[in-house]
C-alpha positions as CSV (number, residue, x, y, z in Angstrom):
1,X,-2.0,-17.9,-12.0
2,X,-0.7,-21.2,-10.2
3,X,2.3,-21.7,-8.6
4,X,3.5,-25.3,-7.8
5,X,6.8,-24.6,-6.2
6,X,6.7,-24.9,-2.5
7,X,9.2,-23.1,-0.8
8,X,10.8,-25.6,2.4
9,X,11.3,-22.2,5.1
10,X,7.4,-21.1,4.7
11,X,5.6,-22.7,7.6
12,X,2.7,-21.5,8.6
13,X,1.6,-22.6,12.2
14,X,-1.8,-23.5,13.0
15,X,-3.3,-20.6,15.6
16,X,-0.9,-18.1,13.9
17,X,-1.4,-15.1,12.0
18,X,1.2,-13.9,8.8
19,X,0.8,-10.2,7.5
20,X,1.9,-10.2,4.2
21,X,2.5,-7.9,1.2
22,X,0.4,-8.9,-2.1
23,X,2.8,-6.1,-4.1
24,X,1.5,-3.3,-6.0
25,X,-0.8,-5.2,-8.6
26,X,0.7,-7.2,-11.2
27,X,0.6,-10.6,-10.2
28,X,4.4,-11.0,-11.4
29,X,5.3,-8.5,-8.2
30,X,4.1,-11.0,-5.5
31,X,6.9,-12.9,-3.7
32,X,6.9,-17.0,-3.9
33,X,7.0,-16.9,-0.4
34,X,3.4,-15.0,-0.2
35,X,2.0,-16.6,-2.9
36,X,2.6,-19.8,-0.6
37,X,1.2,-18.7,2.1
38,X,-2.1,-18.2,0.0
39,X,-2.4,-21.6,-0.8
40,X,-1.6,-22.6,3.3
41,X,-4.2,-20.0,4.4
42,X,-7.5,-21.6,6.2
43,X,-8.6,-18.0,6.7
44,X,-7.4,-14.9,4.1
45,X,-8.6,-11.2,5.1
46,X,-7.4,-8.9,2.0
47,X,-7.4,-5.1,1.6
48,X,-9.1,-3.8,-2.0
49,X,-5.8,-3.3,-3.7
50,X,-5.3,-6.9,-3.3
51,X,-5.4,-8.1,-7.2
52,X,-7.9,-11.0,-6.1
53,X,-6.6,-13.1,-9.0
54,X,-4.2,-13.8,-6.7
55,X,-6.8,-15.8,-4.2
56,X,-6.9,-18.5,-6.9
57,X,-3.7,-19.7,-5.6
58,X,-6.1,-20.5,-2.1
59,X,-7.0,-23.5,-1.1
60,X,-10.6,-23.8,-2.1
61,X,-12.0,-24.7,1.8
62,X,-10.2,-21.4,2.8
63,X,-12.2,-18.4,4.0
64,X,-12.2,-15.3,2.4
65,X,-12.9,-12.2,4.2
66,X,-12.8,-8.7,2.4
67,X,-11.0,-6.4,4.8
68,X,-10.9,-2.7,2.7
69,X,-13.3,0.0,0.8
70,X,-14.1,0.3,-3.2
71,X,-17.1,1.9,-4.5
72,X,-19.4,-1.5,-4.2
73,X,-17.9,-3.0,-1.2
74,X,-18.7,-2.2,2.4
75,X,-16.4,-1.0,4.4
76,X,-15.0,-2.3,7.4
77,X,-13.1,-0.9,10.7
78,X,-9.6,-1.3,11.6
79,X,-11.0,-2.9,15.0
80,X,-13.1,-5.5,12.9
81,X,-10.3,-6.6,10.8
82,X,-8.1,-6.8,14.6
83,X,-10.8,-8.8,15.9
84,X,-11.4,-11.4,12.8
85,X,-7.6,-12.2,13.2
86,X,-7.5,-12.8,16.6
87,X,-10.6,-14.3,16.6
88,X,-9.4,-16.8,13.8
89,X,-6.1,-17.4,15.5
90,X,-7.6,-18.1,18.8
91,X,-9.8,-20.8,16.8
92,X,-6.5,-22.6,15.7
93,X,-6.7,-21.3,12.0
94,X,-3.9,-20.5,9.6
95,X,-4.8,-16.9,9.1
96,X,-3.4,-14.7,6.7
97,X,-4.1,-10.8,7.0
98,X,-3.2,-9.9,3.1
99,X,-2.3,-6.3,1.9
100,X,-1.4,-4.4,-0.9
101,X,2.3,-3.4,-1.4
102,X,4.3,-3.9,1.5
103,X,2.8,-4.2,5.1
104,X,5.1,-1.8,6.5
105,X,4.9,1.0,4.5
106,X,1.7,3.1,5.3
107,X,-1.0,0.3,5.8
108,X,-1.4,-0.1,9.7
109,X,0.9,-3.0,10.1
110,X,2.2,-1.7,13.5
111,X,-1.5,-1.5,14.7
112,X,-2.4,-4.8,13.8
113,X,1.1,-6.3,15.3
114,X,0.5,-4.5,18.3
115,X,-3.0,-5.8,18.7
116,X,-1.9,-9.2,18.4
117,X,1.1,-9.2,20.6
118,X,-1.4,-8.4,22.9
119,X,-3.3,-11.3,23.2
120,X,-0.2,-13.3,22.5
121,X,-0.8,-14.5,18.7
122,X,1.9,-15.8,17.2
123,X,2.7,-13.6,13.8
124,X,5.0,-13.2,10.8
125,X,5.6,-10.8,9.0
126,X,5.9,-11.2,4.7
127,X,7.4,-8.3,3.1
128,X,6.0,-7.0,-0.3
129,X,7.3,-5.0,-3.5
130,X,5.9,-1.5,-2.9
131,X,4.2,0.7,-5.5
132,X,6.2,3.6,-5.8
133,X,8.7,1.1,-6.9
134,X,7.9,0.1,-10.2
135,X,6.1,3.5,-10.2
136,X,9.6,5.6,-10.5
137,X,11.1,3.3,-12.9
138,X,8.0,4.6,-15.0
139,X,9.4,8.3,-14.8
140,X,12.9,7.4,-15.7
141,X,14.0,8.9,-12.3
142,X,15.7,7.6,-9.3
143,X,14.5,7.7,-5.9
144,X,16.9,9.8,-4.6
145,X,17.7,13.7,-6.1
146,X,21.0,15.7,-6.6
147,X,20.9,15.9,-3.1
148,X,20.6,12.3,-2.0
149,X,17.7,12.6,-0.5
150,X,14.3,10.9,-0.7
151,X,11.0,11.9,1.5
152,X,8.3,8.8,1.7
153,X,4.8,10.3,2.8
154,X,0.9,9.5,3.1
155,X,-1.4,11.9,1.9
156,X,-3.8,10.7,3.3
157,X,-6.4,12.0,5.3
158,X,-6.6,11.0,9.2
159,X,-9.8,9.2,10.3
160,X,-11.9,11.8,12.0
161,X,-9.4,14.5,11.2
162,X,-10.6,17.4,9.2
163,X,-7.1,17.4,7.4
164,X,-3.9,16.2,6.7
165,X,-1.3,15.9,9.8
166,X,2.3,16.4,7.7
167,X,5.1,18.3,8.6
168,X,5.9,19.8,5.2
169,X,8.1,22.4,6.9
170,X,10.3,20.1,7.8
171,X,9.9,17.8,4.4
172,X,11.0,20.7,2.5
173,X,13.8,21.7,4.2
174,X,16.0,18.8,3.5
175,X,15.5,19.5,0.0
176,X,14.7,15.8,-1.1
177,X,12.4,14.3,-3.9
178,X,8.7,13.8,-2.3
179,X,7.1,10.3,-3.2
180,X,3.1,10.8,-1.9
181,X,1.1,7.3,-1.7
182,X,-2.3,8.0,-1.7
183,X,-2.2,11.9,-2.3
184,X,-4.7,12.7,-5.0
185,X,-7.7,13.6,-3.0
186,X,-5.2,15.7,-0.7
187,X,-2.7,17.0,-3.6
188,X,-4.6,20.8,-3.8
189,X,-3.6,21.4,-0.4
190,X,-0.1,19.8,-0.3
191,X,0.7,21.3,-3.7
192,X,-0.2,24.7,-2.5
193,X,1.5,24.1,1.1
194,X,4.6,23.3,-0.8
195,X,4.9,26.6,-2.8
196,X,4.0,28.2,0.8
197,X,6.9,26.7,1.9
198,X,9.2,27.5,-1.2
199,X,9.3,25.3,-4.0
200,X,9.4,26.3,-6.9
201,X,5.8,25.7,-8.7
202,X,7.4,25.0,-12.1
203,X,9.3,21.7,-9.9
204,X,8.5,18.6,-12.3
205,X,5.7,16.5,-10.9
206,X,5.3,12.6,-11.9
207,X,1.5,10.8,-11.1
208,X,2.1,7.2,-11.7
209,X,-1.9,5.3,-11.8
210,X,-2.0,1.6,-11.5
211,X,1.1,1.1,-11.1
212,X,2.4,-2.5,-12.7
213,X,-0.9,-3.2,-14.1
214,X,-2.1,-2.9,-17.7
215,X,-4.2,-0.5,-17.2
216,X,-0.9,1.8,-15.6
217,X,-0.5,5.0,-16.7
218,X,2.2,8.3,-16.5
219,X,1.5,11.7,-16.6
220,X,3.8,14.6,-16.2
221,X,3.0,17.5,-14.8
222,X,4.5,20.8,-12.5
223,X,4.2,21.5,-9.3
224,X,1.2,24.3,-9.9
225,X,-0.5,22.5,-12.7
226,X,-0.6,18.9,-11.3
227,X,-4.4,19.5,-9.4
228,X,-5.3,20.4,-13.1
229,X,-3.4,17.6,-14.7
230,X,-5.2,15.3,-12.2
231,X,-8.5,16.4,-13.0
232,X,-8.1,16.3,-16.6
233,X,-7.3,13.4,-17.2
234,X,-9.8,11.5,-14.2
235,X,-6.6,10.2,-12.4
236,X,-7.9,7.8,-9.2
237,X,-6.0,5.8,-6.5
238,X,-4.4,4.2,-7.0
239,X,-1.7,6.1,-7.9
240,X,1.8,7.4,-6.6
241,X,3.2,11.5,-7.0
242,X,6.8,11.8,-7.2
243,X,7.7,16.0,-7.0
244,X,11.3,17.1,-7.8
């Protein structure tokens, strides 16, 4: 997909880094001022829910450096991909530190700000549509419950941890609907946690896989059967779990 309009406020400084949000998938979801910072990049380091379609909007001299984990990919550290940007920026390269969704919302963008304020890179910082966006117009729900209240949290696990750091307690007691990015490999323990702390198990539970891509799908579940629904039906990340 090829975009030819240029937008006149994108400028992208030579020795700088932008972090930038690639959207949830589709290639429809990715802002015109990302997609021109593709084509501006001399160096591109991109997480694996980056649709890498995209990168045919790069210019073709421009360096390509894969950045996250899938089943045939290596991974890399956190410190690698702070030390490629730096290292690029300090060589007076365009370099632009791609992510899925948005790169504020659960993906180390803090860390990776923080790292280059401290050896004094210049950055900017593109936002991105986030996936439980289109995800929750999928269930036909809003964001926000009968009580006007929405919970955003990560299921995932901490590096090194031997489980999930969330204060569920506290989660549940504002009585909000519970969006979960990358739950599924966590959602036997947070389902049961939950009904610990006093949900209902029969509370409906949406898994939203793919989200904006073809190959999306919806599955509706309960709060006590969603483990089983995932299971069933093979459900992977990624995917987002909207309960209540």
């Amino acid at each position: 997909m090829k975009i030819n309009y240029k937008l006149s406020n994108v400028i992208f400084e030579k020795g700088s880094v932008i972090l930038a949000g690639a959207g949830p998938g589709s290639l429809e979801q990715v802002t015109l001022k990302v997609y021109e910072a593709i084509s501006q990049a001399d160096v591109i380091i991109y997480d694996s829910l980056v649709n890498e379609n995209i990168l045919k909007n790069s210019n073709k001299s421009a360096v390509k450096i894969f950045g996250g984990k899938t089943k045939n990919k290596r991974a890399c550290s956190q410190s690698e991909i702070n030390e490629w940007m730096v290292y690029h920026a300090k060589k007076n390269k365009k370099v632009l530190r791609l992510k899925g969704g948005d790169p504020s919302f659960f993906s180390r963008g803090s860390q990776e700000i923080e790292y280059l304020k401290k050896y004094k890179i210049k950055y900017k910082l593109f936002s991105g549509i986030t996936s439980s966006q289109p995800a929750i117009k999928k269930t036909n729900i809003s964001f926000f419950n009968q009580n006007d209240v929405c919970n955003f949290i990560t299921g995932h696990r901490r590096i090194k941890n031997n489980s999930i750091s969330l204060d569920l307690e506290k989660i549940v007691g504002n009585e909000g609907r519970i969006i979960i990015y990358m739950g599924i490999s966590q959602i036997k323990k947070i389902s049961s946690d939950l009904v610990d702390l006093g949900i209902d198990c029969k509370t409906k539970v949406f898994i939203v896989s793919n989200a904006s891509m073809p190959s999306e799908r919806v599955f509706e579940s309960s709060l006590y059967e969603v483990e089983q629904t995932i299971n069933q039906n093979s459900i992977l990340p990624p995917s987002i779990i909207v309960i209540g």
